[in-house]
PASE-226432 format. One record per residue (C-alpha): x, y negated, z. Coordinates in steps of 0.25 Angstrom, whole numbers, padded with zeros to 4 digits, always signed. Layout:
# residues N
XYZ
...
//
This chain:
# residues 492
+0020-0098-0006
+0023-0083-0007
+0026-0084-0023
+0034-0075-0031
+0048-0076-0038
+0054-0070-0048
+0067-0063-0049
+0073-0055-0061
+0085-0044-0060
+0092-0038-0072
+0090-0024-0071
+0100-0019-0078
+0112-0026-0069
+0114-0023-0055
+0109-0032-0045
+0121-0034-0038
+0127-0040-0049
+0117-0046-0057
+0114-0057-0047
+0123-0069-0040
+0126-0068-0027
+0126-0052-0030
+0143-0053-0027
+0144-0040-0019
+0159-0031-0021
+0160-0017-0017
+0152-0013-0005
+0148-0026+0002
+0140-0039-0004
+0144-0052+0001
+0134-0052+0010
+0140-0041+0018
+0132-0032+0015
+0133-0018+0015
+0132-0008+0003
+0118-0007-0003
+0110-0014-0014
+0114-0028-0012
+0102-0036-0009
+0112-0049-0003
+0114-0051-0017
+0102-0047-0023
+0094-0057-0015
+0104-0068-0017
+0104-0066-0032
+0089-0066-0031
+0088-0080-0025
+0099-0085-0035
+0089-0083-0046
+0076-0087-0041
+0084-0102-0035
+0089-0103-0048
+0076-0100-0056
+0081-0093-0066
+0071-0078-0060
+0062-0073-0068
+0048-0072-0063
+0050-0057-0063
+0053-0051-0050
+0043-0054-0040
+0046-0054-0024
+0041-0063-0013
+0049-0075-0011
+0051-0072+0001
+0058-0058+0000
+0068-0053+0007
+0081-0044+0004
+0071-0034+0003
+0063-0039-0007
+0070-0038-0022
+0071-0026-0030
+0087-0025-0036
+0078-0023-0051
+0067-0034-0050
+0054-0032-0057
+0049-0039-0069
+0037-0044-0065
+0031-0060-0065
+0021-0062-0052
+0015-0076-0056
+0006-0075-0044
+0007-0084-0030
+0005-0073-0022
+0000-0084-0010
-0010-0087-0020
-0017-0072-0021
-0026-0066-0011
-0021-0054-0002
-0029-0040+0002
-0025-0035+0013
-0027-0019+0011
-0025-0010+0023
-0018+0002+0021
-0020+0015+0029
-0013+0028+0034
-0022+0039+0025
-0013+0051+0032
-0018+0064+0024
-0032+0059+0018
-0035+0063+0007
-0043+0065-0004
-0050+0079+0001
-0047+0075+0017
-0058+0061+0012
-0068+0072+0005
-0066+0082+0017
-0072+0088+0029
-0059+0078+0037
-0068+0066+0033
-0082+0070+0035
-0085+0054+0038
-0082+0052+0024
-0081+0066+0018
-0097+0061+0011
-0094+0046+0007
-0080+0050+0001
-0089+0061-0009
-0098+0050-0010
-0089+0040-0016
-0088+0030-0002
-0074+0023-0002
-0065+0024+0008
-0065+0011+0011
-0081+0012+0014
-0079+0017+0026
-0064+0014+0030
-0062+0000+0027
-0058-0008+0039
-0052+0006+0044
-0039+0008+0037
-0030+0003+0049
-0037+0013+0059
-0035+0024+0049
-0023+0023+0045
-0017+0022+0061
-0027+0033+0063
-0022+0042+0053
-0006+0037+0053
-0006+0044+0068
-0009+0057+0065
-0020+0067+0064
-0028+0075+0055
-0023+0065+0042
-0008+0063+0048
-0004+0077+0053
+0009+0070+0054
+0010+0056+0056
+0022+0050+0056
+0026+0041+0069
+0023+0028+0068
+0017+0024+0054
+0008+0015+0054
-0007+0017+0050
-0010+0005+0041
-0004-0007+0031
-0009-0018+0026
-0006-0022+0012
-0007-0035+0006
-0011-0037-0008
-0012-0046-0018
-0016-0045-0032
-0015-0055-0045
-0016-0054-0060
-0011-0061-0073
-0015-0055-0088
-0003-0045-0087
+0000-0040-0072
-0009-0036-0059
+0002-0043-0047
+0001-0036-0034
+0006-0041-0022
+0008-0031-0010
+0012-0034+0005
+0013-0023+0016
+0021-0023+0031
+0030-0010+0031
+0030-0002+0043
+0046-0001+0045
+0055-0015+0046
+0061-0011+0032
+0056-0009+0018
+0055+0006+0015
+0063+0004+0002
+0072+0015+0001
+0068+0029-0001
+0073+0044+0001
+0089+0046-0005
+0099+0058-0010
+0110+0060+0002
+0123+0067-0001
+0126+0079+0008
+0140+0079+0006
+0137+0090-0007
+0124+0087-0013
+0112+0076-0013
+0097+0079-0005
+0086+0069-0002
+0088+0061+0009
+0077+0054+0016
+0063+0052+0015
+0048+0048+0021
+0045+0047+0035
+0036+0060+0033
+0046+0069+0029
+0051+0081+0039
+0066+0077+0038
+0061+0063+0040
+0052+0065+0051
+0064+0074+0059
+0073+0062+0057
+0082+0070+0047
+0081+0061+0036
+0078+0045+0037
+0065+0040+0032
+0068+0036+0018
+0057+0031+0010
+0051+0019+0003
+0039+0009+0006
+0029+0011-0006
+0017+0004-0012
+0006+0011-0020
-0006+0007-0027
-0017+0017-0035
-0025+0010-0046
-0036+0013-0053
-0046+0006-0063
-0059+0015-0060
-0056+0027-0066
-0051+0037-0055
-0065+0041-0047
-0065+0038-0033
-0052+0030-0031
-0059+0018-0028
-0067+0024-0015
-0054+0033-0011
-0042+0026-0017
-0029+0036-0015
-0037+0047-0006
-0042+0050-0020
-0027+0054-0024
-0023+0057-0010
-0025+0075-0007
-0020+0087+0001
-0012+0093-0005
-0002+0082-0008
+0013+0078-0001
+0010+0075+0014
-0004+0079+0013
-0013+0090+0018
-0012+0104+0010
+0002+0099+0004
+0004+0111-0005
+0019+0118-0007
+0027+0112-0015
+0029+0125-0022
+0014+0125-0025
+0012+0112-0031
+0026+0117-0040
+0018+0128-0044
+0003+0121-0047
+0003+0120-0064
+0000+0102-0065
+0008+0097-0052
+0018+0107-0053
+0021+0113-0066
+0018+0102-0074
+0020+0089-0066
+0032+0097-0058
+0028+0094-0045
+0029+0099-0032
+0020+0092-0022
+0003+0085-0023
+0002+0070-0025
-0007+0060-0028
-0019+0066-0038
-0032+0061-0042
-0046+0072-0039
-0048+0072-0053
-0037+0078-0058
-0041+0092-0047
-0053+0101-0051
-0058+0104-0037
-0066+0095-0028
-0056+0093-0018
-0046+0091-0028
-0035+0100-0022
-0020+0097-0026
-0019+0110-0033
-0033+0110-0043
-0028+0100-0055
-0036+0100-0067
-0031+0104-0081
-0020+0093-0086
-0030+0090-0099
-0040+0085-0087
-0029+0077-0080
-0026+0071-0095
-0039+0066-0096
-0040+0061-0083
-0027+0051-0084
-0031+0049-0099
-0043+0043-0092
-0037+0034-0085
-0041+0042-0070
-0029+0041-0064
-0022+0030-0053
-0011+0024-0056
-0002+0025-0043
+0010+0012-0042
+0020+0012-0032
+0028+0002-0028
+0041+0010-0022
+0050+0001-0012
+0061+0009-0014
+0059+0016-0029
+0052+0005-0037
+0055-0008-0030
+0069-0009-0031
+0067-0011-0046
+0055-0019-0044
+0046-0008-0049
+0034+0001-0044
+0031+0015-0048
+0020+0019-0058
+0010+0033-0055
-0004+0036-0056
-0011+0049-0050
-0020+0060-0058
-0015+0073-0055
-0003+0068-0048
+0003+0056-0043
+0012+0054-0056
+0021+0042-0061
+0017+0036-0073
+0025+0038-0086
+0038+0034-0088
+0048+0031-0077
+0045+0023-0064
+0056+0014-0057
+0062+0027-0049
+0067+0042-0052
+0076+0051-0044
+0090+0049-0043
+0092+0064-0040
+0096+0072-0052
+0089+0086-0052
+0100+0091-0058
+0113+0089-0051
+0104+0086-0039
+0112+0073-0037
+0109+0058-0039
+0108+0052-0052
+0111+0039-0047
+0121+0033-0035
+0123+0018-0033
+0131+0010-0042
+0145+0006-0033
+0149-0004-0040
+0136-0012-0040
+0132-0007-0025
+0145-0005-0019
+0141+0009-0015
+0136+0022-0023
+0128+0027-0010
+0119+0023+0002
+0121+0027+0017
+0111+0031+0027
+0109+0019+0034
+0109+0010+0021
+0097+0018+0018
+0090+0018+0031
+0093+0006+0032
+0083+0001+0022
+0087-0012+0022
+0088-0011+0006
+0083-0003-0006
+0094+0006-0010
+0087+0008-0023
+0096+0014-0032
+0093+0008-0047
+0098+0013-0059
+0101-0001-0066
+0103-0007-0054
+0113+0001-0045
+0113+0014-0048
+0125+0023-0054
+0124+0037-0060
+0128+0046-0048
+0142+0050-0048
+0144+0064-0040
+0159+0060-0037
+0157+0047-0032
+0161+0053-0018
+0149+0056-0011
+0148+0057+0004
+0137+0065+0013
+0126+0055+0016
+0126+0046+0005
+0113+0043+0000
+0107+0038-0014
+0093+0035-0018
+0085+0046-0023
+0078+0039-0034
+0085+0029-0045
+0077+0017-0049
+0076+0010-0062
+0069-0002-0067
+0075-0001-0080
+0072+0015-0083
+0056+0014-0078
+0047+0015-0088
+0033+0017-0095
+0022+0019-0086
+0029+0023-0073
+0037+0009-0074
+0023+0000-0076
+0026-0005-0062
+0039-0013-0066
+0036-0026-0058
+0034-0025-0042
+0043-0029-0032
+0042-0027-0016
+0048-0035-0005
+0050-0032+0008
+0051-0044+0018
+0049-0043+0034
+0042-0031+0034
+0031-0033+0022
+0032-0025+0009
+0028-0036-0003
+0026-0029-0016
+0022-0038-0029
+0018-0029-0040
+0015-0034-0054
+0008-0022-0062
+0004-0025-0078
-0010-0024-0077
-0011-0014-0090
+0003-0007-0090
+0001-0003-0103
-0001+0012-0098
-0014+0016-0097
-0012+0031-0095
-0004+0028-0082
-0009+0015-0075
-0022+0006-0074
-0022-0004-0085
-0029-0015-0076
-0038-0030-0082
-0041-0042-0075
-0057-0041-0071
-0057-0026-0065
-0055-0020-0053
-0046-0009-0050
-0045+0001-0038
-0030+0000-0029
-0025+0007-0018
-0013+0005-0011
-0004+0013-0002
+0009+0009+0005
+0021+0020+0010
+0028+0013+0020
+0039+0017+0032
+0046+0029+0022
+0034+0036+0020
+0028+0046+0008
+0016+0051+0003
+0003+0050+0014
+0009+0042+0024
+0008+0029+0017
-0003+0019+0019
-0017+0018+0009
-0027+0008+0006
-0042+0012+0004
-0043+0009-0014
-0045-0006-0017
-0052-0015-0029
-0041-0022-0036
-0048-0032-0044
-0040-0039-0056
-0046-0054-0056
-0060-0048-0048
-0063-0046-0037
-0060-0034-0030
-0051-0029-0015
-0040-0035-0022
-0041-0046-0032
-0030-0049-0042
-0028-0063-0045
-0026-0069-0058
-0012-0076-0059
-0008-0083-0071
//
């Protein structure tokens, strides 16, 4: 049987400490292991408690997991459900390349132009397809001027859904296209006088040239919404998908998205992201015609927004967490503090944070640790983490983690996500995500009730990649105890 235990970790004490068989001096463990986050003691201390019984039902990985599969900071969450017991969707994800909201409405798509206006859902006409489409698009074209060699057109995701009176559970499973988990993300390198990013997704130029090693995490998404966002039950994330946005077609400068009045001088951004057609006041709802902010009010006060969760493998799920957004006028996290923030002071334009040495046994990464990918490298600031010391002897080429994760510092709204764990094991991505059904925060998230149904759509970024070149689904029914594309179960 493919149950669930339970494992809890002290937040607030290193892990290598905090857990026998954790005995590692200086530099190596007494597994002969090299310098890094020491999973040989982690996984040992892990298995110490649950033999001895004494684990909280609290974590929540597959029994199964290997060194890959436990969060140094475990998240608080009870999964009472037999996961053998509850029945599986199988949801195929596509390759949407450059598709988007005006490319369905426009002269590009004159087979569905009409039924788009008309209401039709993408999946009337396209279910069955979305293998075919995504290797069509994926291999470049009119809607990939700039494929990237290799990527795959499709994934299938496995899902399974149960319920309790307190907490939707979600279970997520997904092959990864590379032999690794993508679980580190982009870094601060020394040059020998200062700190610059190091790293990135496969699309990036100094990526693509071989420059810079592809640097970026695996990632798991999914858009809810109770019925009140028009049209994103028959187009699910086309509806939030436009030109104008990173990677997209009609990208503007990033000096003219500085200069716009909402996305630059008051939300201080320089580049388009997700936003909904209601918050624009032309037909086409360019990037660039926002509606007055008393309108945008009314719209979140309304409730006509998507909330937007992210589960991050390398900047939420080494503290068992996921991220917490919703889209209107932007792609924006939700208030409060989320599990990551950067570890690169504006200021001194150095890193806040280094590695703690003596609970690590080193203060900085290498090249091949990080490319590696064999482990995390998260950078926690209960966990492992130091305040960064500019006289600690810095050498051209060390790298550090260019976010700093906390469980303890999240909170509020952004922070409603505090109880998924992924798992990566032979080549397949598990992610077990328990989500209060109301989170208490209406103005940000969908308070959801046994006996409704509910609109999902997922998204998957995987092999170190950003933005369009992830893999969608057509939008889905999630029904709480009915019936629907996805049924959650009731678990006692």
């Amino acid at each position: 049987m493919d149950r669930l235990i339970g494992i809890r970790i002290d937040a607030q004490v290193s892990v290598t400490a905090s857990l026998p068989g954790a005995s590692c001096i200086g530099s190596v463990c007494r597994a002969g292991l090299r310098p890094r986050l020491c999973m040989h003691a982690l996984t040992v201390g892990l298995i110490f408690w649950a033999l001895i019984g004494i684990a909280g039902p609290i974590g929540a990985v597959p029994a199964s997991a290997t060194e890959h599969s436990v969060p140094p900071m475990a998240a608080d969450v009870s999964a009472p459900v037999d996961w053998a017991a509850i029945p599986a969707r199988m949801v195929m994800l596509f390759y949407p390349g450059q598709s988007s909201y005006q490319w369905l409405r426009g002269t590009d798509h004159p087979a569905g132009m009409a039924a788009v206006a008309g209401g039709t859902p993408c999946s009337a006409c396209h279910r069955g397809q979305e293998a075919a489409l995504g290797e069509r698009i994926v291999a470049g074209g009119s809607l990939e001027p700039d494929p990237i060699a290799g990527k795959r057109g499709a994934i299938e995701l496995r899902v399974q859904a149960a319920y309790d009176n307190e907490r939707l559970y979600l279970r997520l499973q997904w092959p990864t296209q590379s032999d690794r988990p993508g679980q580190v993300h982009d870094f601060l390198r020394y040059d020998g006088q200062s700190w610059a990013p190091f790293g990135g997704p496969r699309s990036k130029p100094v990526v693509r040239s071989g420059a810079m090693p592809a640097l970026y995490e695996d990632r798991l998404g999914i858009a809810l919404d109770d019925g009140t966002v028009p049209s994103f039950e028959q187009q699910g994330c086309w509806l939030a998908c436009h030109d104008g946005m990173r990677d997209m077609q009609r990208q503007p400068p990033a000096e003219q998205v500085r200069a716009h009045g909402l996305l630059g001088r008051l939300l201080g951004q320089e580049d388009v992201r997700k936003y909904l057609p209601d918050t624009r006041d032309d037909t086409t709802a360019s990037w660039n015609r926002t509606r007055p902010t008393e309108a945008i009010a009314a719209l979140k006060a309304a409730g006509a927004f998507l909330e937007l969760m992210q589960w991050r493998a390398a900047r939420s799920n080494p503290v068992g967490m996921a991220d917490d957004g919703h889209v209107l006028e932007y792609r924006l996290s939700d208030a409060g503090v989320g599990p990551f923030v950067s570890n690169l002071d504006r200021g001194t334009k150095a890193p806040r944070y280094m590695f703690d040495q003596t609970r690590t046994g080193f203060r900085s990464l290498a090249l091949e640790q990080i490319t590696d990918r064999s482990e995390p490298y998260a950078l926690v600031r209960e966990g492992n983490a130091a305040p960064y010391d500019p006289d600690a002897g810095w050498q051209a080429g060390d790298l550090l983690p260019s976010r700093v994760l906390s469980r303890a510092d999240a909170q509020g709204s952004a922070a409603d996500n505090r109880d998924v764990v992924g798992s990566w094991d032979q080549g397949t991505w598990t992610v077990v995500w328990a989500r209060p059904l109301d989170t208490g925060n209406p103005e940000d998230d969908k308070p959801m009730r046994p006996g409704e149904r509910y609109t999902v759509s997922f998204s998957v970024h995987d092999d170190n990649v950003t933005t369009r070149f992830h893999h969608v689904s057509f939008p889905l029914r999630l029904g709480i105890g009915v019936n629907a594309d996805i049924t959650a179960v009731r678990v006692e």
